[in-house]
N, C-alpha and C positions, 0 to 999 in steps of 0.2 A: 504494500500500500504506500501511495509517495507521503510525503510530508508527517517521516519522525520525526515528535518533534525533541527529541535527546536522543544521546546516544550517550547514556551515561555509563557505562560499560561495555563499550563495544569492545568487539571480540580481538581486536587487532592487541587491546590492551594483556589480554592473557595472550598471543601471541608472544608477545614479547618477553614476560616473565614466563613460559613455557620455550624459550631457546639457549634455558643453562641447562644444558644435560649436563647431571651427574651421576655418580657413580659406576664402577667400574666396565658392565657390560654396556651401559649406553653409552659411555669415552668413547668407547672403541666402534660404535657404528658410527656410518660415516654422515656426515652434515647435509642432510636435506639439500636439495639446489633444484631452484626454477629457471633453466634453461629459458633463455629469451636474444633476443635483440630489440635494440633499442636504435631509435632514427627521429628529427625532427622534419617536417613540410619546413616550406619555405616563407610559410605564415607564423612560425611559432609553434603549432602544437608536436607536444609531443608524443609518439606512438612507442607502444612496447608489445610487442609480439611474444607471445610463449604457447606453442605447440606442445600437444596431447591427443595424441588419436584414437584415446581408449575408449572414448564416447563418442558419437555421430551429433556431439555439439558445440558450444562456441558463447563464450561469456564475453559480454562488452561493458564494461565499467570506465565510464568516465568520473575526473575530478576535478574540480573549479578550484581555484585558489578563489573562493569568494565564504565568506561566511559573518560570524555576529563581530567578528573582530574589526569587521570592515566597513560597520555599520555609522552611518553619520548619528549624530545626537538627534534625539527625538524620533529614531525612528529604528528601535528593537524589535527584532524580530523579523525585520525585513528580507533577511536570506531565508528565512524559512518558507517564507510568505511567497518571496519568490520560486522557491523550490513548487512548492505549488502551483504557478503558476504555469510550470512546463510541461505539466498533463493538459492543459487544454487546448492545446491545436498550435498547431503553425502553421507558415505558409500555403505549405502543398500537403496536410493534416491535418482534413475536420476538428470542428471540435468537439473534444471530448473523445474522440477517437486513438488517442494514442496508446491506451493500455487497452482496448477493444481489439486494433488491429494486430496489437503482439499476441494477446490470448487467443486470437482466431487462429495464430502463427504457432502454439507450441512453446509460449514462452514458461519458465521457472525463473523463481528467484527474484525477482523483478520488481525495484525498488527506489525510493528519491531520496537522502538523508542527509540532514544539517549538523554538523557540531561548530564547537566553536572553532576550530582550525579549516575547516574546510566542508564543502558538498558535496555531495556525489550522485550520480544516478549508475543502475546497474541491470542488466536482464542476463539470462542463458534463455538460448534458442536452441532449436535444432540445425546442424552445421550448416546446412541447405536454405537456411533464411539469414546467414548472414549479412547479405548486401540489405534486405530488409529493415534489417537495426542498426546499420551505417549510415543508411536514408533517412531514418526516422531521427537520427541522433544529431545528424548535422543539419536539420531541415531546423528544429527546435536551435540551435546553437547557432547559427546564421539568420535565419526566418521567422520570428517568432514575433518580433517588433510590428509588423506587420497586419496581425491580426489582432492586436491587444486593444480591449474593451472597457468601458466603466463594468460593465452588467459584469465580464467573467470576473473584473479583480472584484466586485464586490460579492462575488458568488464564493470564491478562496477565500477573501476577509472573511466572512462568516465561518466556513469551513475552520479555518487555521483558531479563529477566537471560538468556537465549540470546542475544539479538540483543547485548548487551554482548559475551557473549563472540566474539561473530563480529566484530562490528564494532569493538571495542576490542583487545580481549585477544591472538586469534587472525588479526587482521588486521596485516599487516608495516608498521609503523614506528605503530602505533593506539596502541601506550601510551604513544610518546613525543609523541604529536600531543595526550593527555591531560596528562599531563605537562607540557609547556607553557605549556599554558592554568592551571594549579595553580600555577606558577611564577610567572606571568605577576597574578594577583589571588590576595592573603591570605587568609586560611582566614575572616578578619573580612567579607570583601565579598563582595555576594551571589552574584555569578561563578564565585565559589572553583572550587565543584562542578561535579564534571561536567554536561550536559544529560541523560545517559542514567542518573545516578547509580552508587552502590555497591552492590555485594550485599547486604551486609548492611543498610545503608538500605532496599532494598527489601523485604529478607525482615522490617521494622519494619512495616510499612505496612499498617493493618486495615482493616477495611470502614466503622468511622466515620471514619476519615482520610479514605476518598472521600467520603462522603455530609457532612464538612464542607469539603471542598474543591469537592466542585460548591456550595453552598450560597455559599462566599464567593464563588467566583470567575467563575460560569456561571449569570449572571444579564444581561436586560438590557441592565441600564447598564453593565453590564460588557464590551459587545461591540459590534461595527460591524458590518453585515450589507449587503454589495455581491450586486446585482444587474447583471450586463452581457451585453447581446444582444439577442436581439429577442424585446419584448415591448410590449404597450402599457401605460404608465404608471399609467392611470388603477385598469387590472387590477389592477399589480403593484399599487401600495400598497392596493390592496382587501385584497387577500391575504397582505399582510404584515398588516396589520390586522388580520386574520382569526386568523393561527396565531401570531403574538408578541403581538397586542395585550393579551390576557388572560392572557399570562403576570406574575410580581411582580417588578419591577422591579430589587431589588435597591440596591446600589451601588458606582459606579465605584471601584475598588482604585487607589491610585496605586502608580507604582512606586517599589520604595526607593531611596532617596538614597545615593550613594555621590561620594567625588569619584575621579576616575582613580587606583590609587595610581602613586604615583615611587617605586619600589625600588631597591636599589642590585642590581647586575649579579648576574647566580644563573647556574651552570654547574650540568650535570646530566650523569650519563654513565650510559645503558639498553643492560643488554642484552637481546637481544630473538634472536627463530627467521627474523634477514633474511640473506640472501646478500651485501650491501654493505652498508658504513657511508654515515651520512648524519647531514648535521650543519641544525642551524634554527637562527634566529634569531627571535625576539620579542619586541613592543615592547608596549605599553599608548598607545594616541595618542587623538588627539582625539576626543570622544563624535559619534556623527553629527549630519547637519546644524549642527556651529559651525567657527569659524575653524579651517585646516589641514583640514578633514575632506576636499574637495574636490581637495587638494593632492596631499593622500598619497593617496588613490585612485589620482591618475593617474600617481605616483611608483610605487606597486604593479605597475603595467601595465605602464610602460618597462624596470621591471626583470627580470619575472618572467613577463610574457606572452607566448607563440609563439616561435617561433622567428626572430623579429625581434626580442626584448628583448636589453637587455646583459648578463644573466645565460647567456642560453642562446647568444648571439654567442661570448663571452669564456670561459666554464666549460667549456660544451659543444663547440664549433666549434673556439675557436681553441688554448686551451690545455687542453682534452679531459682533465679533471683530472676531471670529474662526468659522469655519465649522463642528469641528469635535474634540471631546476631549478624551482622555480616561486616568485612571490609574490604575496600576495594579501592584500588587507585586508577585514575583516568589521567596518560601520559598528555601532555598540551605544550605548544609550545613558548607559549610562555610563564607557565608556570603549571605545574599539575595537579590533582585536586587528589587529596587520598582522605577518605573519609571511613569513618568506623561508626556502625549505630547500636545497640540494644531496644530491644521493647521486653515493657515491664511484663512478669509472669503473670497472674490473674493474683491477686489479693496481695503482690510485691509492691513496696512504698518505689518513686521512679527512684529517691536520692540512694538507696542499695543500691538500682540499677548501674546507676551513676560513680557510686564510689568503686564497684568492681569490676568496671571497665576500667576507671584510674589507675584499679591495682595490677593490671592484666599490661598496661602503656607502661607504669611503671618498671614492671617484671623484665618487660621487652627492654626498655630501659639500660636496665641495672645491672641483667646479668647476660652474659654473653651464650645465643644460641647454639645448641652441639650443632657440629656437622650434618648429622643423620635427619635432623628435623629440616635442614636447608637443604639436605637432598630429596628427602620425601616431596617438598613442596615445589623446588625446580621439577619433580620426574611428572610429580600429578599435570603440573600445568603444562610440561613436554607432550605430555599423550592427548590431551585436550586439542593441542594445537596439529599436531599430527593428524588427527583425526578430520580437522576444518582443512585442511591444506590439501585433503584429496576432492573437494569440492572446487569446479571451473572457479567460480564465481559465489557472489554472497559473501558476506560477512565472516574475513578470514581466510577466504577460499583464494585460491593463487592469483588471482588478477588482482584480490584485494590487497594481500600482500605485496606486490609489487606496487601497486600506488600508494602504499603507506610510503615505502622507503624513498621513495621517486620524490613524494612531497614534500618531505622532512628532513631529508639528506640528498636528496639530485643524486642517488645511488640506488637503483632496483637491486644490484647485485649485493646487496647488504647483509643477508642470513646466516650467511655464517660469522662477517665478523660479530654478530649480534650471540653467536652459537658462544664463542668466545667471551664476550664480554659478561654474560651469565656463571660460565662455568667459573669464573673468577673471583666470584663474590668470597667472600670468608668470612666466619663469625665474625673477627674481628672488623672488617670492613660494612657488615649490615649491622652492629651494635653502634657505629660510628656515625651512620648515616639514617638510621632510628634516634640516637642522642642530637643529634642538629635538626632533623626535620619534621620529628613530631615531637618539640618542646611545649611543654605547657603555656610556655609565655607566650609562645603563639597559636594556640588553641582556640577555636571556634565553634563554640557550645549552642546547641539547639535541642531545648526542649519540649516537647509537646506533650499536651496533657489531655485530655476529655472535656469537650468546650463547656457544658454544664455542670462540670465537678469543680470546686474549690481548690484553686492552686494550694500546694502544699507552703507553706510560711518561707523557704528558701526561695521559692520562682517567685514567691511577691517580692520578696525582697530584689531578686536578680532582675527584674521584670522592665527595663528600657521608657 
């Protein structure tokens, strides 16, 4: 369905912290590799070809350097907004016809999605409808201006502000999972905002905001375009020739510069229409791919993953204070979000919930983790990822991986040395990079309570 509107764990994320293999019989096999070439048109985009003939099909995943980062003030959410608006028609595509004529086609997989570094859209076809979804990909991505309307942007407004209120507003614990991330970056950095934006943002947003938003940002050089499956080469770049070469090139957007911030400690207390309380924590750590990134990943995973983490061991199992734990870190590039939550058991006060989380950040803290727990949780999130990487396309799936590394490092070839960068972690180097990046003092506390219950005497007092 186009228009997620988060990807607050996307899969690329366990990719990453699933490329330390350890221990001794995973050393020794050998390092995954997505065979491809790589080539730009004469317009700027870039194309990456990677061949598999094991299936009779062909995943096409493009990526916009366009997203909330890029956003002018006053008007959040506007890549999302826009994402949306590329289902309905271009030029020489009806409207409302572009996910009709894929599903008439055989399509899987097939998808629009916003975060805050970048867009994407994505389908698998059958190999035989390739030129199909080359047509349709660059008809939208050159054509699209062309047929843009009050009635359809105000048909997506709608659309885009429902799906806020389900996925935000009316969803249980959605506003403090917003909230957060608010907390978490200045109203100054481009993050601030939500991905899905504000109401009133969106009810801003006219028909020349789209037609110069595709203009800046949906061109080109502004985009990567992955090809993975079976096809023959010589074809495809025929073809990509064919339906991008004469499109105008444009030019590549860089993304804004921000640095991490370092805030001092923010407490928040929401109420909200939940049946239990439930308390988070969030951090601002290190941007992906630099020092600590690879660290705290697999710090994320020990604590907050299955029910083999020491969150769910300790909270849930042994001292049954919480219902439900998880953590998890989302790489960004300018600063990355690692976030840990509890919900209270049924008849549990939240401030227990709250103190034995503390104790658990603490522990991680203090004492340095054996090996064995830092191989268990590189191996779990290795097989994960293994698993995603035999899919064309989708979320994780080889083309996805390739435009992760493509956008973030101008390096498709990157897995292994990523293979590497994993296997190198050391207790001593993830208790190092746990003590700097999930400090108390820079902690991000949001508590939610049951909107008709009596805050407990601490949230009033915490209470903004």
């Amino acid at each position: 369905m186009p228009g997620a509107p988060f990807v607050r764990l996307a899969l690329w994320t366990i990719l990453l912290g699933a490329l330390g293999l350890a221990g001794r019989a995973v050393a020794q096999a050998p390092d995954p590799k997505i065979p491809h070439t790589k080539y730009r048109l004469a317009n700027g985009l870039t194309v990456l070809l990677a061949e598999d003939h094991r299936l009779p099909l062909v995943s096409l995943n493009l990526w916009y350097a366009a997203s909330p980062a890029n956003e002018p003030a006053g008007r959040s959410g506007f890549a999302h907004l826009f994402e949306h608006m590329m289902f309905q028609g271009s030029q020489h595509v009806g409207d409302d016809q572009h996910i009709k004529l894929l599903e008439q086609n055989g399509v899987t997989l097939y998808n629009g999605t916003t975060d805050f570094d970048r867009t994407n859209y994505f389908e698998t076809l059958p190999a035989n409808r390739l030129e199909l979804g080359l047509w349709m990909e660059s008809d939208r991505m050159g054509f699209l201006v062309a047929t843009l309307t009050r009635a359809k942007l105000d048909n997506q407004r709608e659309v885009v502000r429902n799906e806020r209120r389900q996925s935000v507003e009316e969803t249980p614990y959605g506003s403090s999972e917003e909230a957060l991330v608010q907390l978490l970056f200045p109203e100054s950095h481009p993050y601030h905002g939500n991905v899905i934006g504000s109401h009133e943002d969106l009810a801003r947003a006219t028909v020349a905001d789209v037609a110069r938003f595709h203009r800046d940002f949906y061109s080109p050089a502004n985009a990567t375009l992955v090809l993975a499956g079976d096809f023959d080469p010589a074809a495809a770049r025929a073809l990509v020739a064919r339906y991008f070469g004469p499109l105008k090139g444009g030019k590549r957007q860089p993304l804004r510069t921000a640095a991490p911030p370092l805030l001092a400690a923010q407490r928040r207390v929401i109420e909200d229409a939940v049946t239990l309380p439930r308390v988070a924590f969030g951090w601002v750590t290190a941007p992906a791919f630099t020092p600590g990134d690879a660290e705290l990943d697999l710090a994320a995973s020990l604590l907050g993953h299955g029910r083999s983490s020491r969150l769910y061991k300790q909270l849930v199992h042994r001292k049954q204070v919480a219902s439900d734990v998880d953590c998890h870190r989302q790489p960004l590039a300018l600063g990355s979000i690692f976030t840990c939550f509890a919900t209270a058991a049924p008849g549990r006060r939240i401030e227990e919930v709250e103190r034995a989380l503390s104790d658990e950040l603490d522990a991680l803290r203090g004492q340095k983790v054996e090996k064995e727990e830092i191989d268990r949780a590189r191996n779990g999130l290795f097989a994960h990822a293994i698993s995603q990487l035999e899919q064309l396309g989708g979320f994780g799936g080889k083309s996805d991986v390739l435009q992760l590394y493509q956008h973030y490092l101008d390096d498709p070839d990157h897995l292994a040395t990523d293979f590497a960068r994993y296997r190198a972690v050391t207790p001593d180097a993830l208790q190092k990079a746990v003590q700097a990046g999930l400090a108390d003092a820079h902690r991000m506390t949001v508590v939610t309570v049951p909107r008709k219950q009596a805050c407990p005497e601490p949230c009033r007092r915490a209470r903004p």
